[in-house]
C-alpha positions in Angstrom: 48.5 39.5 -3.6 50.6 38.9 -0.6 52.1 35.8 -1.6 53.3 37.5 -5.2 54.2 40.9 -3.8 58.1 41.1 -3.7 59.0 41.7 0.0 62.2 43.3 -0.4 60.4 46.0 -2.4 57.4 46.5 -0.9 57.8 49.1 1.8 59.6 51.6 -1.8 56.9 50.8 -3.6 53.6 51.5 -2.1 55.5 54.8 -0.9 56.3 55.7 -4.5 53.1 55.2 -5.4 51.6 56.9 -2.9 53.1 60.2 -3.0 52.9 59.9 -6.7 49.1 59.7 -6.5 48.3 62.4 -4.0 51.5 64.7 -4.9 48.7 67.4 -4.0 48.9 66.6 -0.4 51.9 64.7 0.6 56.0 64.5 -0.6 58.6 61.6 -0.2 61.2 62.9 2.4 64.2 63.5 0.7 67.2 60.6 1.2 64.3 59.0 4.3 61.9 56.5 4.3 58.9 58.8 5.3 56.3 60.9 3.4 55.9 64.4 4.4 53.0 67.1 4.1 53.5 69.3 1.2 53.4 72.1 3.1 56.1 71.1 5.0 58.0 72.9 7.4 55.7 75.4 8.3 58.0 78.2 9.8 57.3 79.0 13.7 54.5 76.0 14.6 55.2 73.2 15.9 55.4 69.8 13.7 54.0 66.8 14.9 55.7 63.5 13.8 54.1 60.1 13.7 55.4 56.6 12.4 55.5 53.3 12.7 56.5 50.0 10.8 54.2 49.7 8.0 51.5 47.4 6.9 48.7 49.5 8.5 47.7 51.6 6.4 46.0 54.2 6.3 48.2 54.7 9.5 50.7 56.4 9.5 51.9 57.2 5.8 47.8 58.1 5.1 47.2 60.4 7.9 50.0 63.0 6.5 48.8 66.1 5.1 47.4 69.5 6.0 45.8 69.5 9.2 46.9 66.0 10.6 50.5 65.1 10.7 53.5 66.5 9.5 55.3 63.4 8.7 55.3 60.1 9.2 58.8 57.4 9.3 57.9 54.1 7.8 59.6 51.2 9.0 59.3 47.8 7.6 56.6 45.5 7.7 55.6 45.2 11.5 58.7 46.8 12.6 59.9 50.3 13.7 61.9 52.6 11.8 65.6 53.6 12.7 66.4 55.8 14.5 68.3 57.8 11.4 65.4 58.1 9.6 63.3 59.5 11.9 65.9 61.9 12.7 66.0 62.9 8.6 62.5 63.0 8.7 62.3 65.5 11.7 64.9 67.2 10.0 62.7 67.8 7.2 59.7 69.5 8.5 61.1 71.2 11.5 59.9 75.0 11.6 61.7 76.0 14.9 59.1 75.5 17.3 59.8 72.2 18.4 58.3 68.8 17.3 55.6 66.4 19.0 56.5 62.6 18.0 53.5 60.3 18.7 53.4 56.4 18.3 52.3 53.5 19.3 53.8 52.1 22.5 55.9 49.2 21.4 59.4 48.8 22.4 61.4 49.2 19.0 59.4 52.8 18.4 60.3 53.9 21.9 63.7 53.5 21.6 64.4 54.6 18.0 62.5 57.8 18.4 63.7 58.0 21.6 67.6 57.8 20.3 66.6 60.6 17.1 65.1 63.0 19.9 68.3 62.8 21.7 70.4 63.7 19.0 68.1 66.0 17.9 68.0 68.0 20.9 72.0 68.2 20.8 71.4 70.3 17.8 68.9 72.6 19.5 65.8 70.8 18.0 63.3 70.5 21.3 60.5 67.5 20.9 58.4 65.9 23.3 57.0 61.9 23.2 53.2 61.2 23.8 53.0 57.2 23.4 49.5 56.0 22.5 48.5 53.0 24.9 44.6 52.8 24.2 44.5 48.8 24.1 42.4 47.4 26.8 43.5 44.0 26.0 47.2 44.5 26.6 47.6 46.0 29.9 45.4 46.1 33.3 43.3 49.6 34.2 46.2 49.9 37.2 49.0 50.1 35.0 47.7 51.4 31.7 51.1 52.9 30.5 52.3 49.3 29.9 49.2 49.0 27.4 50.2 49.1 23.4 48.8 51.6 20.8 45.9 50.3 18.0 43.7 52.3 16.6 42.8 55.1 19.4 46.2 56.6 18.0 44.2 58.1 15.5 42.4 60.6 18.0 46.1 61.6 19.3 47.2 62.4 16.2 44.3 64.1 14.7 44.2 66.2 18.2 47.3 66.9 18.4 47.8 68.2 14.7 44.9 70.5 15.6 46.6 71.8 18.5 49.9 72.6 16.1 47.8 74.3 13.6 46.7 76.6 16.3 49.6 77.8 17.3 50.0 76.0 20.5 53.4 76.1 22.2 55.1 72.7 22.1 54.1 71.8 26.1 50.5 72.9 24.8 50.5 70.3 21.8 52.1 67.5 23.9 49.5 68.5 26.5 46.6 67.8 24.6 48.0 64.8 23.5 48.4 63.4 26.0 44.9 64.0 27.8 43.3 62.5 24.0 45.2 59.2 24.8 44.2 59.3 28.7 40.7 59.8 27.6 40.7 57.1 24.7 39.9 53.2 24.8 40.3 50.1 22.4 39.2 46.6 21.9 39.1 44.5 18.9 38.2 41.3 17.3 39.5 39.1 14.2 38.4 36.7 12.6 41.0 35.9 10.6 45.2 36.2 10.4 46.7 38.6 7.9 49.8 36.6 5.7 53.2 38.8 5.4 54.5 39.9 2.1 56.0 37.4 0.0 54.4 34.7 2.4 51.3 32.4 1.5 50.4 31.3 5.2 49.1 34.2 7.1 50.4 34.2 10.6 47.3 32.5 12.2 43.7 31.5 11.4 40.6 31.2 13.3 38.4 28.3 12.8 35.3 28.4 11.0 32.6 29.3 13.2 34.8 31.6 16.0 36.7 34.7 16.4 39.9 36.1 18.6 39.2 38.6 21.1 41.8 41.3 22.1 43.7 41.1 19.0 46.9 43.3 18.1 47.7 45.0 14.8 51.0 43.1 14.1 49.7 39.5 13.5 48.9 38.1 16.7 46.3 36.7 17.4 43.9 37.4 19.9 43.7 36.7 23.8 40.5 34.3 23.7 38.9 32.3 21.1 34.9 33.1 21.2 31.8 31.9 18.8 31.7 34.0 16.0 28.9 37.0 16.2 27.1 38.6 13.5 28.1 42.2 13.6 25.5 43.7 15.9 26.3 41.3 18.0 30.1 42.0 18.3 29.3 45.5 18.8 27.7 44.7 22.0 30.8 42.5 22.9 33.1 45.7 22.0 30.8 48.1 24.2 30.3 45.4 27.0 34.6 45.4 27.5 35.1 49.5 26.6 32.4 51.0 29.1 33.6 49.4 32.4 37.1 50.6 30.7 36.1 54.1 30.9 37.0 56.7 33.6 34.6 56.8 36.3 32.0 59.5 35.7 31.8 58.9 31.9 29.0 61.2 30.1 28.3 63.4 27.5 30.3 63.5 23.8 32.4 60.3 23.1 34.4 60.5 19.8 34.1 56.9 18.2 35.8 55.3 15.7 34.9 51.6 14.4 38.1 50.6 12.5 38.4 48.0 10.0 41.9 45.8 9.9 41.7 45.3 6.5 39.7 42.7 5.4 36.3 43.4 6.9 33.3 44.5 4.3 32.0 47.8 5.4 28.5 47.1 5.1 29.6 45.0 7.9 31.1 48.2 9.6 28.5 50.4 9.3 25.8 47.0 10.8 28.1 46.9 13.7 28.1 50.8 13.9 24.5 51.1 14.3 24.1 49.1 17.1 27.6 50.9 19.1 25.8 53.8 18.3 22.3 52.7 20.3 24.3 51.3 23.1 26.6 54.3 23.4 23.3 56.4 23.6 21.6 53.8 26.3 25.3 54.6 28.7 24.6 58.2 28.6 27.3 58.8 26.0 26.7 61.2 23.0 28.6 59.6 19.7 30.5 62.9 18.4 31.4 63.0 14.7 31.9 59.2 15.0 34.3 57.9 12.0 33.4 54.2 10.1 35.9 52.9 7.8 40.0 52.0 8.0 42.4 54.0 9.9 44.4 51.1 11.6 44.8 48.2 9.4 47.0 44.9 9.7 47.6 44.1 6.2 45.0 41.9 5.1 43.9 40.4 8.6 40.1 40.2 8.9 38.6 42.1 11.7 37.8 45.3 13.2 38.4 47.5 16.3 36.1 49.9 18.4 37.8 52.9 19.9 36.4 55.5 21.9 37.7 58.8 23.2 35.8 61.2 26.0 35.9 64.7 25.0 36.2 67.5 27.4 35.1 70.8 25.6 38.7 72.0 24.4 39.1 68.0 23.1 35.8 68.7 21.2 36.8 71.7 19.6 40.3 70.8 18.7 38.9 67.1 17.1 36.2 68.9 14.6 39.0 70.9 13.3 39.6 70.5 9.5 42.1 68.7 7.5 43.1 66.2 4.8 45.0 63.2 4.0 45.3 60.6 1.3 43.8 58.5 3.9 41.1 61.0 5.7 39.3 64.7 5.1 36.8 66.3 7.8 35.2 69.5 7.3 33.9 71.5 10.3 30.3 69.8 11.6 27.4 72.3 10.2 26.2 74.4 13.5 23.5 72.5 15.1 24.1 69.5 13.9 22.9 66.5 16.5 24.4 63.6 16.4 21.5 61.6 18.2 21.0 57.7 18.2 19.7 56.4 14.5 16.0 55.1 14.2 15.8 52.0 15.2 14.8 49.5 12.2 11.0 49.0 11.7 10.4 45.9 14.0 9.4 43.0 11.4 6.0 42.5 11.4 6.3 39.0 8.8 5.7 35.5 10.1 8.6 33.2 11.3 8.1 29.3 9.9 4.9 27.6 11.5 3.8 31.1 12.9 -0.2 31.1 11.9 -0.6 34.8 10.5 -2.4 37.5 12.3 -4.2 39.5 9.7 -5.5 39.7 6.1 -6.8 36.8 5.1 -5.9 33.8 2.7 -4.2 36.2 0.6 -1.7 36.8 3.8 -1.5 33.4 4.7 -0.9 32.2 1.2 2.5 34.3 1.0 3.4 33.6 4.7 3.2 29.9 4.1 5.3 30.7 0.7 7.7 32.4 3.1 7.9 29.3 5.6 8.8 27.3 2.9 11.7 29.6 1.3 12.8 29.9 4.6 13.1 26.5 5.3 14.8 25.7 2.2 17.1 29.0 2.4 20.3 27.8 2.4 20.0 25.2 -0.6 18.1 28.2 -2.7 21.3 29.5 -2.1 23.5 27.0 -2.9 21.5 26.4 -6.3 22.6 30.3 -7.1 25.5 29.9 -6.3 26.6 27.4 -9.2 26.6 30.3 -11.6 25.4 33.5 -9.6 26.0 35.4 -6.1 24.1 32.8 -3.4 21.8 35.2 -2.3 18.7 33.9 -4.0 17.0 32.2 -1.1 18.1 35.2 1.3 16.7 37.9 -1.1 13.3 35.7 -1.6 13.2 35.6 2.4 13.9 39.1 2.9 11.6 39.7 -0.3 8.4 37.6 1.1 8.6 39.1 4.7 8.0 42.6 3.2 5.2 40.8 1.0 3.8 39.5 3.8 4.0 42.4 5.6 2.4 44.6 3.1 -0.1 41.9 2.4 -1.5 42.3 6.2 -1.6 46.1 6.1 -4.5 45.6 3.4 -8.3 44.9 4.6 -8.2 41.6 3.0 -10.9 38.7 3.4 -10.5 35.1 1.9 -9.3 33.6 -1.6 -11.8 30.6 -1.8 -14.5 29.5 -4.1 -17.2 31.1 -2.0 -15.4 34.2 -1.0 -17.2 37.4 -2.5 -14.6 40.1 -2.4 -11.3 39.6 -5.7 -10.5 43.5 -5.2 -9.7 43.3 -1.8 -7.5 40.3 -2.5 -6.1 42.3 -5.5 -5.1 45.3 -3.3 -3.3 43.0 -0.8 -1.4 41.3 -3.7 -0.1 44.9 -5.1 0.9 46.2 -1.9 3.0 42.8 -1.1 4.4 42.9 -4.8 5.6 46.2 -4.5 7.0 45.1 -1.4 8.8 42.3 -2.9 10.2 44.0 -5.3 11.6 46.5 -3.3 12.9 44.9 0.1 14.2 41.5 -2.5 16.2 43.9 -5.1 17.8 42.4 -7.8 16.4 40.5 -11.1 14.5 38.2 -8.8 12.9 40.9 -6.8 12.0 42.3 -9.9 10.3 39.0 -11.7 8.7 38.2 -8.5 6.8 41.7 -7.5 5.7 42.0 -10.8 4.3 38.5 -10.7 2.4 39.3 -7.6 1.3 42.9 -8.7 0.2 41.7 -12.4 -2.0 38.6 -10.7 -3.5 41.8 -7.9 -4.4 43.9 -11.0 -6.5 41.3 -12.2 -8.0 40.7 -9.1 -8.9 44.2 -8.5 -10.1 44.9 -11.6 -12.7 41.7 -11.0 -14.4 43.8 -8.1 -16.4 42.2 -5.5 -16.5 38.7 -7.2 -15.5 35.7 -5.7 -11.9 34.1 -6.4 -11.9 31.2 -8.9 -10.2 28.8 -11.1 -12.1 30.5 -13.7 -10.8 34.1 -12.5 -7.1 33.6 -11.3 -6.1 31.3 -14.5 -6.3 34.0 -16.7 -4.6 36.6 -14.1 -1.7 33.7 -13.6 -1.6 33.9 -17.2 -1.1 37.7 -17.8 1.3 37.6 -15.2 2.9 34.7 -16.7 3.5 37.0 -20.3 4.2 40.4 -18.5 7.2 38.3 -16.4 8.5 36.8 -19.8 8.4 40.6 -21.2 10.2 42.0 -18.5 13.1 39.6 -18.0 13.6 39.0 -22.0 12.9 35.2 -21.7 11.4 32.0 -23.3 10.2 29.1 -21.9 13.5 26.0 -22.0 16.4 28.8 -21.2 16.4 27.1 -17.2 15.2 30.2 -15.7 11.6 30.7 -13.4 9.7 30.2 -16.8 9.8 26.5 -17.1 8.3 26.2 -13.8 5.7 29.1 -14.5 4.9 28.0 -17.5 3.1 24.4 -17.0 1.8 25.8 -14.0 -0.1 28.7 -15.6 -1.1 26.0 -18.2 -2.3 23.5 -15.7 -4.7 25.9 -13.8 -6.0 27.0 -17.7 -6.9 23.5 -18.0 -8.6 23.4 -14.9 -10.6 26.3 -15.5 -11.9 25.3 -18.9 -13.0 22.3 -16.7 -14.3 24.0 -13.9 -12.1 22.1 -11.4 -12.7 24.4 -7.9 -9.3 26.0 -6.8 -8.8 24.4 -3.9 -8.4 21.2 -5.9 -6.6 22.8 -9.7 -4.2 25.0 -7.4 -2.2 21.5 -5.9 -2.5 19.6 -9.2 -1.0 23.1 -11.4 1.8 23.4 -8.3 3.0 19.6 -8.7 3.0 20.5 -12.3 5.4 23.3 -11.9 7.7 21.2 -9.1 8.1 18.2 -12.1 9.3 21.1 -14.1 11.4 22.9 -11.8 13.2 19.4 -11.0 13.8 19.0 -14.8 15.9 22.3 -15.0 18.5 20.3 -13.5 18.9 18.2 -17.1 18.8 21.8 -18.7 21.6 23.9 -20.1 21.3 27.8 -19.0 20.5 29.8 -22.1 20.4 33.2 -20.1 21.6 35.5 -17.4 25.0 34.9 -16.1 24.6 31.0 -15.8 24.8 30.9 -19.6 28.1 31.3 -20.0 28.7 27.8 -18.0 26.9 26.1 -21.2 26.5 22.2 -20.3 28.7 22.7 -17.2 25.4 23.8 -15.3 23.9 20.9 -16.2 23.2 18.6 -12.9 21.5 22.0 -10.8 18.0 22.8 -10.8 17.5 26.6 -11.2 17.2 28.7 -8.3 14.2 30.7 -9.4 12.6 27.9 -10.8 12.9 25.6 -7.4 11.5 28.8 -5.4 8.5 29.4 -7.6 7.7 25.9 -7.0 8.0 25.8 -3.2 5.7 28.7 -3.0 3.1 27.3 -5.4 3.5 24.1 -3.5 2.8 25.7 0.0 -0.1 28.0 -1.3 -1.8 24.8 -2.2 -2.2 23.8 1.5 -3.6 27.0 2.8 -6.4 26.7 -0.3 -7.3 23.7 1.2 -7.8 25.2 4.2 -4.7 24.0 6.4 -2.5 26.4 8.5 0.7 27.6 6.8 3.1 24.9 6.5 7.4 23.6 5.5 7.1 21.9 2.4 9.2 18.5 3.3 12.6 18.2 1.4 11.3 15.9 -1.0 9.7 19.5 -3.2 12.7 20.3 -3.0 14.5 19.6 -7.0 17.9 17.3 -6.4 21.0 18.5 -7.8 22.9 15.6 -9.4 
């Protein structure tokens, strides 16, 4: 919206509509462009008085209320407030005992506030200046007063509010203060420029494929340009920088805070979490009440920030104290509470593409060498779904068939051949790796799919100790063939993994009224059901969300048909006794 939003207006406007949405907690300051805690002045404690320019919110404006800060002054866009309205702001919610201002340490702030506390002590109002300088990235470890304030700011102010609501003295407040921002550390990354109000070119980008290191919260960018990570890997770049960081002697609880600048998903927050979380724990550090969301933004700049603060035992205390914001609420930590390392992830026991499998027979290997071939063809399953869906068909089918495969080895399995002589044991694998599916693939697909697998097992199992044949799967393919068709509300013609199940349950039906062995009626049903899949391409979509492209969708195979077909078509090869194998590209139905 930046490039429609009206910046003459803007800084007014979000205001009004904050205080106008959490009247409960906060108030405009009268005739001053600053928000103020309801219960503000609060006679005989000291207030503590935050700001900054805006476009970073949740700070400051968000992080007013009872408990945090008193007030914050709101500059414009990126740029510090005047001195006058931090002075009418102070003004505002000064209860006698003297007020702790707290900001980042950039030079506009420092000498507005500075020019308000000096006319506010010639009218007898005493205040003290803690300047937050947690940025690794903008200042060396020998002069870290020179360093600006990001996101760390957060434990100042939350500690120092604490402090107030205590009834510390002013010295006591500005004492604390000061020891949370000698104690705290930042880094950050983007990967992407936030764009101004009123602009449509954000203030930089950062090519496909990289990301800035040491970025600040105004729009610059960043003071190296690195490959792009996935986010447990930038978490190990962020603890790599902050531990060295740290003062000497560094143990025990660590307050952390993974900030988002805006623009960052927080599934991909709370990814990158995890892994600061194990690495904290492997340093000797003890992540305290850690926080996961956005406290620090920079508009709509894509990227994130790791902060962490050492906590003595009066830090500790004074940091789980209560309060709440628009922006933030804590509530005391239940007694006892550990706040350990998480489990790590169960280590993934599926097969990677060409990896021969290591347990349960043909049934195994028939969905590992399905999975080889989704995997190899995961990024244009993807693009398929993407014409009318999310793109995450071939991912989900991946993540989907690794569980399956999984699942499938945990069963005592034995071979799917013509002179095998156990079905049930086959059965049971299939069950246990469409359950699997189902649940690891989620979605309609995941759905379809596990109950394919599951209805084909029952069949299986309920055949006993008798050997697997054309004869004996057709008519399991077949059940599982209607129950899918039930379950997603489907015919046959309405582009979806019917057409391709379809002629291939019909093919092995043939084959077994024949008595064609199934190591040679599984290929010849599977190119059946690749000819079909390609011919979705000349199909309108009749159902699901690609429907409502009509003809448009014409010229794209269906996702779910092409991966039925890959699988069937890589089965085929382990029935004929090869190891697992890629399908070549050429399975593979062309888009027009």
């Amino acid at each position: 919206m930046s490039a429609t939003t009206d910046a003459a207006t803007f800084k007014s406007s979000w205001v009004e509509g904050l205080v106008s949405s959490y009247s409960r907690l906060v108030a405009p300051v009268p005739d001053a462009h600053g928000v103020m805690s309801a219960r503000s002045p609060e006679q005989g404690r000291v207030s503590v008085v935050i700001g900054g320019g805006c476009g970073h919110y949740p700070a400051f404006a968000g992080l007013v209320g009872p408990g945090l800060a008193d007030a914050a002054v709101i500059g414009d866009v990126f740029t510090s407030p005047s001195a006058e309205q931090v002075y009418r702001t102070t003004r505002a919610v000064d209860g006698g005992a003297g007020v702790l201002f707290s900001f980042g340490n950039y030079t506009g702030d420092v000498m507005h506030f500075g020019l308000a506390a000096r006319r506010l002590a010639a009218e007898g109002i005493d205040s003290r200046t803690i300047l937050v300088t947690d940025d690794v990235a903008s200042g060396s470890t020998r002069n870290t007063g020179a360093r600006r304030g990001v996101a760390g700011g957060f434990f100042v102010f939350k500690i120092a509010a604490a402090a107030a609501a205590r009834g510390y003295d002013l010295d006591g407040v500005a004492r604390v203060a000061a020891r949370a921002n000698a104690m705290t550390r930042t880094f950050g990354a983007a990967f992407d420029g936030c764009t101004l109000p009123g602009q449509r070119e954000p203030l930089f980008t950062v090519p496909e494929g990289t990301m800035e290191l040491g970025l600040g919260i105004h729009g610059e960018p960043g003071l190296r340009r690195v490959p792009a990570q996935d986010p447990a890997g930038l978490a190990d770049v962020l603890v790599d920088t902050l531990l060295p960081e740290l003062p000497t002697g560094t143990s025990g609880r660590t307050a952390v805070l993974l900030n988002g600048l805006g623009q960052t998903p927080y599934e991909d927050l709370f990814i990158c979490y995890g892994q600061v979380h194990r690495r904290l724990a492997q340093a000797g550090l003890t992540p305290h009440l850690p926080e996961v969301g956005e406290f620090v933004t920079s508009l709509d700049m894509a990227g994130l920030s790791l902060s962490l603060l050492v906590l003595d035992d009066e830090l500790a205390d004074l940091y789980e104290e209560p309060c709440q914001t628009p922006a933030f609420t804590s509530t005391p930590p239940a007694s006892g509470t550990v706040h350990g390392p998480p489990p790590r992830a169960v280590a993934d026991t599926a097969p990677r593409t060409g990896e021969a499998p290591k347990s349960g027979g043909v049934a195994a290997a028939a969905l590992a060498a399905a999975l080889a071939a989704v995997e190899a063809h995961e990024r244009e399953l993807g693009r398929l779904d993407a014409v009318a869906g999310d793109g995450d068909h071939g991912r989900g089918m991946v993540r989907g068939l690794s569980a399956a495969v999984a699942a499938a080895r945990s069963a005592d399995t034995v071979s799917i051949t013509d002179t095998g002589d156990t079905a049930d044991t086959a059965g049971r694998a299939l069950l246990l790796a469409g359950t699997a599916l189902a649940d690891a693939a989620g979605g309609a697909s995941g759905a379809l799919y596990g109950l394919l697998l599951t209805e084909i097992g029952g069949v299986l199992l309920e055949a006993g100790p008798a050997p697997v044949t054309t004869e004996l799967l057709a008519p399991a393919v077949d059940a599982a063939f209607h129950a899918v068709r039930e379950l997603g509300g489907g015919a046959v013609g309405e582009k979806t993994m019917l057409d391709a199940l379809a002629p291939f349950s019909e093919t092995l039906s043939e084959h077994a009224r024949d008595g064609t062995p199934l190591a040679d009626a599984w290929p010849l049903a599977a190119a059946a059901a690749t000819t079909a899949a390609r011919a979705t391409a000349d199909m309108p979509a009749k159902r699901g969300r690609a429907a409502r492209l009509g003809e448009r969708g014409q010229g794209h195979a269906d996702p779910g048909a092409t991966s039925l077909a890959l699988m069937v078509t890589a089965v085929a090869d382990v029935l004929n006794g090869h190891h697992p194998a890629t399908t070549d590209s050429s399975s593979v139905p062309e888009s027009r």
